[in-house]
N, C-alpha and C positions, 0 to 999 in steps of 0.2 A: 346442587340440589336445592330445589323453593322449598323452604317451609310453609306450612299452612298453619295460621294463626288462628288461637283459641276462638271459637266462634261458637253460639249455641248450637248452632249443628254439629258439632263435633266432639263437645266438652263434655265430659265425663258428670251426671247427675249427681248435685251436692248431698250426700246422707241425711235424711230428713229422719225427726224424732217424730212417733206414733205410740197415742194410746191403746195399749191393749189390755183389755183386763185377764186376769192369772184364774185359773178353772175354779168356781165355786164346790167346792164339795164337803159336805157333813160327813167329817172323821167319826163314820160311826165305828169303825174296828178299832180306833182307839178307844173310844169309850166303852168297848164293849170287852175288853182285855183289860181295864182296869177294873170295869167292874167286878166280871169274873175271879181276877189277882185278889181283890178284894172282900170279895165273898169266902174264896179258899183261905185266905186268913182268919176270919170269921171261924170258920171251920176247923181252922188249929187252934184258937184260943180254946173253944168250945171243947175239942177234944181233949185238951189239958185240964178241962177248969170238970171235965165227966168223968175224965178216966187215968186223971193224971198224966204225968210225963210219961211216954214208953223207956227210956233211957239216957241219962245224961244230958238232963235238960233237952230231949229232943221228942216235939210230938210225935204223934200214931203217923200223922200224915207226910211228915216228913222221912218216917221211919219207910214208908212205903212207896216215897218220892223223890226223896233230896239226890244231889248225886253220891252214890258211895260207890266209889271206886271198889270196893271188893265187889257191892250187887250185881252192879253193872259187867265186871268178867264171868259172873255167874250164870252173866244171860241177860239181863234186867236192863234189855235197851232203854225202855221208855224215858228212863233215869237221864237222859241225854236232853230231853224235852220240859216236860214233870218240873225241876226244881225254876223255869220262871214263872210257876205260879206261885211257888211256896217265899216265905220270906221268914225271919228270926228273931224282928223287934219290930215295933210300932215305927222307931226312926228307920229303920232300915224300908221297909214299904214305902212308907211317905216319900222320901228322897225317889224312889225307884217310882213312882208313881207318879211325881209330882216331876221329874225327866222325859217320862212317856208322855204326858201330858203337852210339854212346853215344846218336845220335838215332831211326836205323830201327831200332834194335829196339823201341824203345817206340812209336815211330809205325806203323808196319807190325801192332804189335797193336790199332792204333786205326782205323787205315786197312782191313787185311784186305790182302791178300798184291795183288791186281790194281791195286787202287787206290793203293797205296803205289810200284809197280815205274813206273806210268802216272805219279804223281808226281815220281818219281825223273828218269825221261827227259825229262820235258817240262820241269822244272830244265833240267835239263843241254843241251836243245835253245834255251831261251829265252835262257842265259848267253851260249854260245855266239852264237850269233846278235846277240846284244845289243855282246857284245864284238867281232864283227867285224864292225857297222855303226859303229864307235867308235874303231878300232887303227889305221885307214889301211891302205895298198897292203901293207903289208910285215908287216901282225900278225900273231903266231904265239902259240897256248899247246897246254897239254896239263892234266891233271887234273879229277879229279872234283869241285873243289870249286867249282862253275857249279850241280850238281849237290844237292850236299849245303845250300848257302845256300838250294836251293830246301825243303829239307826245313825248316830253322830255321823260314823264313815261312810254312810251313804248320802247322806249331807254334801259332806264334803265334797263326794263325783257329784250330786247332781249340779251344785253348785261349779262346778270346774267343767262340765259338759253344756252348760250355760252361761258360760261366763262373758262370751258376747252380749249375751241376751240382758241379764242384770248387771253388766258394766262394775262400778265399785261397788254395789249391793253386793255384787258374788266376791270380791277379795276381802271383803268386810265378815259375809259371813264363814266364806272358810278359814280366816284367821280366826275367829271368834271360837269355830270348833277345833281346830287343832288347838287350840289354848285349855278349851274344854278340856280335850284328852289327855294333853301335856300335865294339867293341874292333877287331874284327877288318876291317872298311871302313878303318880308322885303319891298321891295319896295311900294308891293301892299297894304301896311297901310296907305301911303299916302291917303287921299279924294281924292274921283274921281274915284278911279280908282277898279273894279270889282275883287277884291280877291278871294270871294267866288266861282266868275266864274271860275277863275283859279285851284282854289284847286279841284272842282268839274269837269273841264277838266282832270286833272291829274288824278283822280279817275278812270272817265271812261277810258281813255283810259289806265291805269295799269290791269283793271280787263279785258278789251277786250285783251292784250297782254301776261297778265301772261298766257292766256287758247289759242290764236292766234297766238304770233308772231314765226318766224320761228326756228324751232329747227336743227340745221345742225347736220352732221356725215360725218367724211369722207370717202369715200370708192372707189371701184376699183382698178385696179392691174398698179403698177408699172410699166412706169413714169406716167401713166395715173389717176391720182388723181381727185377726183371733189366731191361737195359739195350736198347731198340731205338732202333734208329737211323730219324730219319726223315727221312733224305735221300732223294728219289726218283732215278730212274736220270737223267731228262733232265735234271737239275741236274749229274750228274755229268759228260753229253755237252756241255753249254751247256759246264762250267768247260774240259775236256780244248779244246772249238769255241775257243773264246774264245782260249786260248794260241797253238793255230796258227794260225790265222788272223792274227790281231795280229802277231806274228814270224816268223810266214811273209812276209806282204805288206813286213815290214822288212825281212828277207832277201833279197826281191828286189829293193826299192827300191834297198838296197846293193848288187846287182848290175849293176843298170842304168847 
């Protein structure tokens, strides 16, 4: 048998690097969920500072917000949403605020404004949730960060569903974030503070992401390069099904 030697007709085109710029977009649901978070704080100091504490160091707002695992079997869904607006100290906001801040802006230009906000909550619903099939009769929290671990783990897929695409930018930033959560789980053994919530953020918002978050390719004709994404819609309804569903059915189970 002749072999036929390398020749430009037949050789396989060397991998060429190409600039492409990454979507511009004004995180405005970020900023628009911190201010909000921020306002409703506002509105607990205020309500302590008019009408005093309702209870055991716990505002009005929280009294009608936070998750309390008895409310919530009484009926009082909302309680599953509700406490990632509420928070419990000054430090406690800022950290939580100042995490939204360093993760959803860059996520929210990755995700696009709907997809990123539907992230966001369904975090914060799965935490929740997670954390009071976990607390027993008497569990209570407040904060957005059920929420915000939901963001980290979405991180994580999008960057591992790109990982061709940003080469060591992506093993860079998903070691960066598992370190995140690794430091910060470790933390969450201290008393006090809502671990379960968190682990159960991170859950949902991985399985909203791994089926969700944006899949790039690049394409078009030279110099003219740019970025689509080919995630179809029902992937994005499977990943959002998938969350409630799963933590809904827990939810009730822990009602029952």
């Amino acid at each position: 048998m002749n072999e036929i030697p390398a020749s430009p007709l037949n050789a396989e085109p060397a991998p060429q690097t190409v600039r492409v710029a990454l979507p511009s977009l004004v995180p405005t649901v970020t900023y628009a969920i911190i201010g909000f978070t921020v306002l409703i704080y506002v509105l607990q100091l205020l309500s302590v500072a008019v009408l005093g504490y309702a209870v055991n160091q716990v505002d009005w707002l929280e009294v009608y917000g936070a998750r309390f695992n008895a409310a919530i079997r009484a009926g009082e869904l909302w309680r599953f949403i509700t406490p990632v607006f509420l928070h419990g100290s000054v430090p406690h906001i800022f950290f939580n605020m100042y995490a939204l801040l360093s993760i959803g802006t860059l996520l929210e230009k990755h995700f696009g404004h709907g997809r990123f906000a539907l992230l966001y909550f369904l975090g914060g619903f799965a935490g929740n949730v997670f954390s009071f099939l976990l607390t027993g009769e008497n569990g209570y929290s407040v904060g957005a960060s059920t929420a915000v671990f939901g963001l980290i783990a979405a991180e994580v897929a999008f960057f591992y569903h790109n990982r061709k695409l940003f080469g060591s930018q992506a093993k860079q930033a998903i070691s960066n974030a598992v370190f995140i959560i690794a430091v910060n789980l470790f933390i969450g053994l201290t008393p006090g503070i809502d671990n379960w919530g968190h682990v159960g953020g991170m859950l949902g918002g991985a399985i909203f992401a791994w089926f969700a978050s944006p899949r790039w390719e690049v394409t078009g004709i030279s110099p003219n390069f740019y970025l689509e994404d080919t995630r179809e819609f029902r992937e994005m309804v499977l990943g959002a099904g998938l969350v409630i569903i799963v933590f809904g059915v827990l939810a009730v189970w822990g009602m029952i």
